[in-house]
C-alpha positions as CSV (number, residue, x, y, z in Angstrom):
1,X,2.5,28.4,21.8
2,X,2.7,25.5,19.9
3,X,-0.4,24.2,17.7
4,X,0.3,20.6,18.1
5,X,1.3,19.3,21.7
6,X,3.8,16.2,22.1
7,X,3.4,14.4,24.9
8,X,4.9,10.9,25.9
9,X,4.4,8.0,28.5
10,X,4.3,4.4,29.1
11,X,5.5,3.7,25.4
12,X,2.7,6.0,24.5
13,X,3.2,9.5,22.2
14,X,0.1,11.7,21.8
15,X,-0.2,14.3,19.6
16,X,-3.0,16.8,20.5
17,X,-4.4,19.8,17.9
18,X,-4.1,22.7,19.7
19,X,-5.8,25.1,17.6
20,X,-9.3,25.2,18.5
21,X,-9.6,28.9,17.7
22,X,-9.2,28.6,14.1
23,X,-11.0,25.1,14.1
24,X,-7.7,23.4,14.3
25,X,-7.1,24.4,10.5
26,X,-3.6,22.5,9.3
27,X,-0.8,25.2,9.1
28,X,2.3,24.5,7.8
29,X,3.5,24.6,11.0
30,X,0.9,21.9,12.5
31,X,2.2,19.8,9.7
32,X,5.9,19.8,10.3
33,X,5.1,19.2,13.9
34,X,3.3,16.1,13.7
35,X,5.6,14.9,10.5
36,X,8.4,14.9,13.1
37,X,6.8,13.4,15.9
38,X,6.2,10.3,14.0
39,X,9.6,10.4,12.6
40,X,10.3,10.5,16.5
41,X,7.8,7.7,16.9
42,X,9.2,5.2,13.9
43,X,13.2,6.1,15.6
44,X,12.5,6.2,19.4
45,X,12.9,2.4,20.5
46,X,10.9,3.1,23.6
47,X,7.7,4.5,21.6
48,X,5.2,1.6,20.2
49,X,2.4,3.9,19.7
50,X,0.7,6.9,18.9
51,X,-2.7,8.6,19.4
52,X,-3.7,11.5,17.7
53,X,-7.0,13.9,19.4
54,X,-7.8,17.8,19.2
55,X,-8.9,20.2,21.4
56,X,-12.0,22.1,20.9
57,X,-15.3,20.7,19.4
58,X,-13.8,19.7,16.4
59,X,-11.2,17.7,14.9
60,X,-10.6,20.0,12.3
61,X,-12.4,22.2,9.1
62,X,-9.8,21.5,7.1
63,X,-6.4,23.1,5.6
64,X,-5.8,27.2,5.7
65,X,-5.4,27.3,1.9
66,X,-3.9,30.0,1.8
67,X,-0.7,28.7,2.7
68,X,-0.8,24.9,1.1
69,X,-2.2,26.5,-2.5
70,X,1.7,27.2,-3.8
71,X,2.1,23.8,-2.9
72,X,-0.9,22.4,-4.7
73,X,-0.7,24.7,-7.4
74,X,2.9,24.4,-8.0
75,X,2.9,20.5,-8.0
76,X,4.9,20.0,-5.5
77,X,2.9,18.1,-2.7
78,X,3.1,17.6,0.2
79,X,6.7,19.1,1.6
80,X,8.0,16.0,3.9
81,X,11.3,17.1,3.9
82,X,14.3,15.1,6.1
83,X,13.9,13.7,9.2
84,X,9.7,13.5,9.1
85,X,7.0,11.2,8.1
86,X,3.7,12.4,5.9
87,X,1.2,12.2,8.4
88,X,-1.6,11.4,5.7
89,X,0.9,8.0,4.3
90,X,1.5,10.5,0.6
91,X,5.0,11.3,0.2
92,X,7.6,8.8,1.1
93,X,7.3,5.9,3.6
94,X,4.7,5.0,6.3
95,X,4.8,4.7,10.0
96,X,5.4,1.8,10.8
97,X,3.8,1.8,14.3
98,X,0.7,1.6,14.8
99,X,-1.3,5.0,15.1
100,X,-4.6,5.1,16.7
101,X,-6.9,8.7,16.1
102,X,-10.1,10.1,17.6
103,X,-11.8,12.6,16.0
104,X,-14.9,15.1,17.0
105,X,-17.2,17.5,15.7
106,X,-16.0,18.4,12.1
107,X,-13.6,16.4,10.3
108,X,-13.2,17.9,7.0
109,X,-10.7,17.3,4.1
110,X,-7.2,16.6,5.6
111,X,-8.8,15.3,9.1
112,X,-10.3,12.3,6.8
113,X,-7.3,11.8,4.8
114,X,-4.9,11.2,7.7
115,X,-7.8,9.2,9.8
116,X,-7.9,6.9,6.1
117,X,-3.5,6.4,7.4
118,X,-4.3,5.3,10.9
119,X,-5.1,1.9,12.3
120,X,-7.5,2.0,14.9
121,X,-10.3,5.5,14.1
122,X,-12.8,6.1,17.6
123,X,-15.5,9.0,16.0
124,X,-17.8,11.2,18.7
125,X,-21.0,10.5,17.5
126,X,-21.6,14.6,16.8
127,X,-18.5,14.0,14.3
128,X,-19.3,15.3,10.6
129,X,-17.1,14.1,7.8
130,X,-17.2,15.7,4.8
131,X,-14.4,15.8,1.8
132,X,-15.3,19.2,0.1
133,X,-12.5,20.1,-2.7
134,X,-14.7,19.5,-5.5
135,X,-16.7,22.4,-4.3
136,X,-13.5,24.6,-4.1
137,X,-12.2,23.8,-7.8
138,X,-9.6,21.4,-6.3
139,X,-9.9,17.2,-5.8
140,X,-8.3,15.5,-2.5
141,X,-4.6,15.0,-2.7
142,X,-4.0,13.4,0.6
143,X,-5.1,9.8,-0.4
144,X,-8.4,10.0,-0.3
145,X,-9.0,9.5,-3.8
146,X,-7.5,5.8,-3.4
147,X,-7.9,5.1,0.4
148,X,-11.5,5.9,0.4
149,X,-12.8,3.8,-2.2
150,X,-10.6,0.6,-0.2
151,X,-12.1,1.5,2.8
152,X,-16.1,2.4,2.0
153,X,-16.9,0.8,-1.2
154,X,-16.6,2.6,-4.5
155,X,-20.1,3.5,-4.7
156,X,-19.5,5.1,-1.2
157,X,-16.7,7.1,-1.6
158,X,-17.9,8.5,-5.4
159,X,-21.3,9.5,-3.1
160,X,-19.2,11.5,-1.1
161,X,-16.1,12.6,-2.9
162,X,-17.9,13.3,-6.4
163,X,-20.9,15.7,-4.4
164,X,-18.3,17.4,-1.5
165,X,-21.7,15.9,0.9
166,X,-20.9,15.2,4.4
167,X,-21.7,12.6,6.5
168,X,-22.2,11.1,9.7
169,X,-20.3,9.1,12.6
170,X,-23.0,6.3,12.1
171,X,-22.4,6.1,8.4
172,X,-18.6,5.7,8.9
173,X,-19.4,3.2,11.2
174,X,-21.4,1.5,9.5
175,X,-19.0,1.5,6.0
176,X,-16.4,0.7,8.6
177,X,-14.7,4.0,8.1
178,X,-14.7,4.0,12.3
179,X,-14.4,0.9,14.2
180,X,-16.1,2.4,17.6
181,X,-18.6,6.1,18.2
182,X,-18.2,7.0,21.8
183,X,-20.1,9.9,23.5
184,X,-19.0,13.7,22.9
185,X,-15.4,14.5,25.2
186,X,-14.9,10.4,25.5
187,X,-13.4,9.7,22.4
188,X,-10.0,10.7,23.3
189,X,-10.4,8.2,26.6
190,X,-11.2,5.8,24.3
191,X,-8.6,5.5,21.9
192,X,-5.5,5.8,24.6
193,X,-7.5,2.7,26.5
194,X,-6.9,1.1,22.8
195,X,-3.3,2.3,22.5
196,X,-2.4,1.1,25.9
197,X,-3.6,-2.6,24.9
198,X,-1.2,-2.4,22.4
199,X,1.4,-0.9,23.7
200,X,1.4,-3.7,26.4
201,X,2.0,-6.1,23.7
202,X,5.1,-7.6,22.3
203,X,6.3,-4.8,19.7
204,X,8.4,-6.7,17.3
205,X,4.7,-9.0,17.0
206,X,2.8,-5.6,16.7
207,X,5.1,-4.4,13.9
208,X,6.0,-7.3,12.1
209,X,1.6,-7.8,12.0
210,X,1.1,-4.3,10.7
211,X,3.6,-4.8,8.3
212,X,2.2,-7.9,6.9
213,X,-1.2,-6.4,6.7
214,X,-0.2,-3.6,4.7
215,X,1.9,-5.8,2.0
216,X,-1.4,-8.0,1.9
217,X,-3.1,-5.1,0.5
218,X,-0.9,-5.1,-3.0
219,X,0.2,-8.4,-3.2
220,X,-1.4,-11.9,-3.9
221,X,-2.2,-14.8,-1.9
222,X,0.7,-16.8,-2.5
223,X,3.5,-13.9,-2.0
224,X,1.5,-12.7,1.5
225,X,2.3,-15.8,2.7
226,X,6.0,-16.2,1.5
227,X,6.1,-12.3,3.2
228,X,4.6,-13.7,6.6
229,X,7.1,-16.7,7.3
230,X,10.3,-14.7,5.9
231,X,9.1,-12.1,8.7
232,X,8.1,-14.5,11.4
233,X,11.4,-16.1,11.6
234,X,13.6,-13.4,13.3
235,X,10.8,-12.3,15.5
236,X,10.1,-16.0,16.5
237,X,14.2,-16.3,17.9
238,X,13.9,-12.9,19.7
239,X,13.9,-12.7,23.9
240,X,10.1,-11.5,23.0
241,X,8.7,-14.1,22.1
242,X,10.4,-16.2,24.8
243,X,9.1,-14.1,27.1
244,X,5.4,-14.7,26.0
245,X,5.8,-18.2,26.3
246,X,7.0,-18.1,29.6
247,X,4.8,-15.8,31.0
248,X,2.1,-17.6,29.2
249,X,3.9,-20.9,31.5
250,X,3.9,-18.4,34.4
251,X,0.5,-17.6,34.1
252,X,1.9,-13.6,34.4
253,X,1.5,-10.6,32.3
254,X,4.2,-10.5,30.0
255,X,6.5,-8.0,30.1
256,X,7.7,-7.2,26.7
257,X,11.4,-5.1,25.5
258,X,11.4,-4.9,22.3
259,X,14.1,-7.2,21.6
């Protein structure tokens, strides 16, 4: 059986950790799986975005070492390969839809580094987050080492990453790690309500905003905004946005293409 299922609908793809017997522990194989899907996910026209859940009580207690240490140890990283995306945002480019994640239980070492690439993060409030390398002889190597600090505060992410500690839903929540804690088993509910509200909206808008987000974070002031008019031209002339002005007119939901 697979470890990972794919599933689509309604412009939706969800990718579901299906290795609750081994604490959904990232395989090589989990990790070509889900690298493809959002290659699938950035080429499939009909797909706006994805949610990723797990099975089981947790998320997951991290990576089974003992297939990702000749990678490590050898220097080579993470092996994207063709035709695949890096589902922690590492090696090569980023999706460019948005992902949304929810996460349970434990969510250890690789489980923080790829919620650190997603947009929208919904945490159980039982999850436990914990970044642990430094008490295995290692140090993260899926971004955490420079997401973290972005996202929680320096003083934060040294507390956590320099001691291997974990910590708590509320905490994330409250560094703003998590946007929303939901009760045990409802977090996956959760985070497809959120990916349905945006996969109702007008993609090229979505896209175009996600992109323009991300360049903000490495560029000044005066080139973000050069960036945000140089994008919003194309998508401004496109049947989308007619359509939202119309239906706006109409007073109607808008039904969005794409195009």
């Amino acid at each position: 059986m697979s470890q990972v299922d794919v599933t689509t609908a309604n412009h939706i793809m969800h990718l579901h950790l299906t290795r609750p017997e081994k604490y959904n522990a990232l395989s090589l194989e989990m990790y070509g799986t889900l690298a493809e899907a959002l290659h699938r996910l950035e080429t499939d026209p009909d797909l706006r975005v994805a949610v990723i859940s797990a099975e089981g009580r947790n998320f997951t207690a991290g990576v089974e070492l003992d297939q990702w240490a000749p990678y490590f140890g050898g220097g080579e990283g993470w092996p994207i390969g063709e035709g695949r995306i890096d589902p922690m945002g590492v090696t090569g480019p980023q999706h460019s839809k948005p992902v949304v994640i929810a996460v349970q239980g434990y969510c250890f070492t690789w489980g923080v580094e790829m919620l650190l690439n997603t947009e929208i993060r919904v945490a159980a409030n039982d999850t436990q987050f914990q970044m642990l390398e430094v008490q295995r002889g290692l140090f993260p190597c899926g971004g955490a080492t420079f997401r973290l600090p972005r996202e929680i505060g320096w003083g934060n992410a040294q507390r956590v990453l320099l001691t291997g500690d974990r910590w708590s839903a509320e905490e994330a929540l409250r560094w703003g790690m998590v946007q929303e804690l939901t009760e045990p088993g409802a977090q996956i509910d959760r985070a497809m309500e959120l990916a349905t509200s945006i996969a109702d909206a007008a993609p090229l808008g979505v896209q175009g905003l996600l992109s323009a987000s991300r360049y903000s974070l490495e560029n000044d002031r005066a080139a973000c905004a050069r960036q945000i008019f140089e994008q919003l031209v194309p998508i401004m002339k496109s049947e989308d946005a007619a359509e939202g002005v119309q239906s706006f007119m109409e007073r109607r939901k808008a039904q969005f293409t794409g195009r």
